[in-house]
C-alpha positions, -999 to +999 in steps of 0.1 A: +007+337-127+005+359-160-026+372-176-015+340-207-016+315-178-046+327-160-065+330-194-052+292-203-060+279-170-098+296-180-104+275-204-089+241-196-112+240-163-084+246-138-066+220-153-026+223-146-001+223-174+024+199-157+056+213-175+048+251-164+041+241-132+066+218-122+104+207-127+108+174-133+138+164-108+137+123-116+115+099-126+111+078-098+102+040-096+064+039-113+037+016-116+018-001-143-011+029-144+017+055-138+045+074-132+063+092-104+084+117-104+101+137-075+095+168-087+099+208-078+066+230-074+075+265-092+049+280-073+062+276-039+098+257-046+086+230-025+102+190-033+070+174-038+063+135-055+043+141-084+021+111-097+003+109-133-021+079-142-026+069-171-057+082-182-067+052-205-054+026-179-069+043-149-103+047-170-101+008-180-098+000-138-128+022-133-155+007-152-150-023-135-179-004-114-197+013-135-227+030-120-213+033-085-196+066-086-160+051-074-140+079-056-109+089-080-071+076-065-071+116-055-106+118-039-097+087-016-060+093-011-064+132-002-090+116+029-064+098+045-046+119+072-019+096+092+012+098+101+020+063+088+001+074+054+021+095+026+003+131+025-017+136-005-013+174-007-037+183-038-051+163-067-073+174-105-063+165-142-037+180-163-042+197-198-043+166-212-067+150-193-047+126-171-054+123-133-025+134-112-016+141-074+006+161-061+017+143-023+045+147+004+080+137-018+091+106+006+128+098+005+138+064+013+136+024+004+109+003+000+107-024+023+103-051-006+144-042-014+151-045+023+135-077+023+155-088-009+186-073+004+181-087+039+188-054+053+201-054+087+181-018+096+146-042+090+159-069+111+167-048+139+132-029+141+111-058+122+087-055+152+081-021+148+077-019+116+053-047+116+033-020+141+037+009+120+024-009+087-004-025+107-012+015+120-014+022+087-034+002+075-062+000+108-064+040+094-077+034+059-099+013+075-111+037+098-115+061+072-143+039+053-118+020+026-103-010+016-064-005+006-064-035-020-030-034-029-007-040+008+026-056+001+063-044+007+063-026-025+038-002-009+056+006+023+086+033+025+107+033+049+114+069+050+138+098+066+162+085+094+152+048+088+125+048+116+095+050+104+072+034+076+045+051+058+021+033+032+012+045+001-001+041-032-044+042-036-049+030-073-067+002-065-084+018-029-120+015-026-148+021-005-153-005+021-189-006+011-215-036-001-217-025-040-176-024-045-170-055-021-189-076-047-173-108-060-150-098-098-132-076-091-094-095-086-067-067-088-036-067-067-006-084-061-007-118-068+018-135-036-005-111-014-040-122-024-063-135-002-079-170-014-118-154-014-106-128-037-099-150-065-128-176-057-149-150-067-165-148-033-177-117-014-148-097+002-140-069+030-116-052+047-101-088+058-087-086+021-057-062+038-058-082+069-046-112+047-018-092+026-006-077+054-002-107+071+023-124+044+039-091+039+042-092+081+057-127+073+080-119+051+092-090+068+099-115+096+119-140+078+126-127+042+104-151+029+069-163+018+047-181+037+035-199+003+059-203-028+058-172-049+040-168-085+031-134-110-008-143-116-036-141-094-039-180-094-015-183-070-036-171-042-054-203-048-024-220-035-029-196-004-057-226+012-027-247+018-015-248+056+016-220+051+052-229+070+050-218+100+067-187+106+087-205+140+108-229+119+123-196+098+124-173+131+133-193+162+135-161+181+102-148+169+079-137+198+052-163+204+023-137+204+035-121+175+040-155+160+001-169+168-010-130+158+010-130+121-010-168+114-042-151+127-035-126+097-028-155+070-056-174+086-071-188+047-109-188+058-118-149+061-144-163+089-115-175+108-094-145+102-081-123+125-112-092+121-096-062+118-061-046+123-069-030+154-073-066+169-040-074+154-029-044+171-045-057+204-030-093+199+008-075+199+001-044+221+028-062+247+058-075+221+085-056+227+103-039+199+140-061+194+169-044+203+188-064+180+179-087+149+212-109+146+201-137+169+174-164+153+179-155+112+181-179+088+200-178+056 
């Protein structure tokens, strides 16, 4: 760094000047509060995957809870140390003020294009992968936080095709009394859990429930309820879902009873935590081939 860029640096508070620092490889897919690059660090000519909030949007999300210090995406995301979790690698503001972090560049598909492609690779391992994601997930838990966003979108399937890892903490937050409060109804519509948009009290069972559908769907390429774009549809999530059997005939029947646990309606009734889930399917063997038992 030259005595121009230290002096710069100086007097923006640390803040980095995205274009000196990085080269901008591609934009990748981005979200509605953001956008993703894979990216090249000119410091250290490491591939990294470079995300920028927008710092209006992110700010608008935020004082939804107002006067109880919420964590920034980078503060939570740069806690999460997993193997089944993308690396957050370093995190600040740029000269212009918007939030960005700076995490592991993962190449590879999301598993909602596998499920829409009915890819053979996630039919094969769909039992491992249903492991991996629920791994995932049991460690933001353990690490104090509530993920609020599980669905396919946010799992990669990354390198050789074997393993998942979860990403994406925008609407993460502490799994503690004050931010568990009824109101707050972000996330993905066909994942919602019914409590969330009855304006009732919610937990960590919030994930349980998405990742049981996205579990589900993973399974047999569909929903377990018909699909919608607003948060009312979640309403229709107190229905009895079709059970998973009649769209898998070869499904497992543990894995079958644990997946309903998941999508259980009634949080009271709910499987409790993704390390019971984990319990539930600790003996399901992994397939060694997905062609028998598919529908459609």
């Amino acid at each position: 760094m030259g005595f121009l860029d230290e002096l710069q640096s100086l007097f923006s508070g640390n803040r980095v000047n995205i274009s000196k620092r990085f080269a901008l490889l591609k934009e990748a897919i981005s979200g509605t509060m953001s956008k993703f690059y894979m990216a090249r660090d000119l410091r250290n000519d490491h591939v990294v995957g470079l995300k920028i909030l927008d710092p209006k949007k992110t700010a608008a999300f935020e004082s939804r809870f107002k006067g109880i210090q919420k964590p920034s995406e980078g503060e939570i995301a740069a806690q999460l140390d997993h193997p089944r979790i993308v690396k957050t690698l370093e995190y600040g503001l740029t000269t212009d003020g918007s939030p960005y972090l700076v995490m592991e560049f993962l190449e590879g598909a999301g598993v909602n294009s596998l499920i829409i492609g009915r890819d053979k690779e996630l039919q094969r391992r769909r039992v491992k992968f249903i492991r991996q994601a629920a791994e995932a997930i049991a460690a933001v838990h353990a690490a104090g936080f509530i993920h609020r966003d599980v669905c396919p979108r946010n799992l990669l399937l990354c390198g050789d095709g074997e393993n998942l890892k979860l990403i994406d903490f925008g609407l993460t937050i502490p799994a503690t009394k004050p931010f568990m409060q009824p109101g707050n109804r972000t996330g993905t519509p066909n994942y919602m859990a019914p409590e969330l948009v009855r304006r009732q009290p919610t937990d960590q069972r919030l994930d349980v429930f998405a990742f049981g559908v996205t579990a589900y769907e993973m399974y047999t390429f569909e929903l377990p309820w018909l699909s919608g774009d607003t948060g009312l549809v979640a309403l229709t999530h107190a229905a009895p879902p079709t059970d998973i059997r009649e769209r898998s005939g070869d499904i497992n029947p543990t894995l079958a009873d644990a997946i309903h646990s998941c999508i259980e309606p009634e949080a009271g009734k709910r499987c409790p935590s993704m390390e019971e889930f984990l319990e539930m399917i600790q003996d399901v063997p992994d397939e060694e081939s997905g062609d028998e038992g598919m529908r459609g």
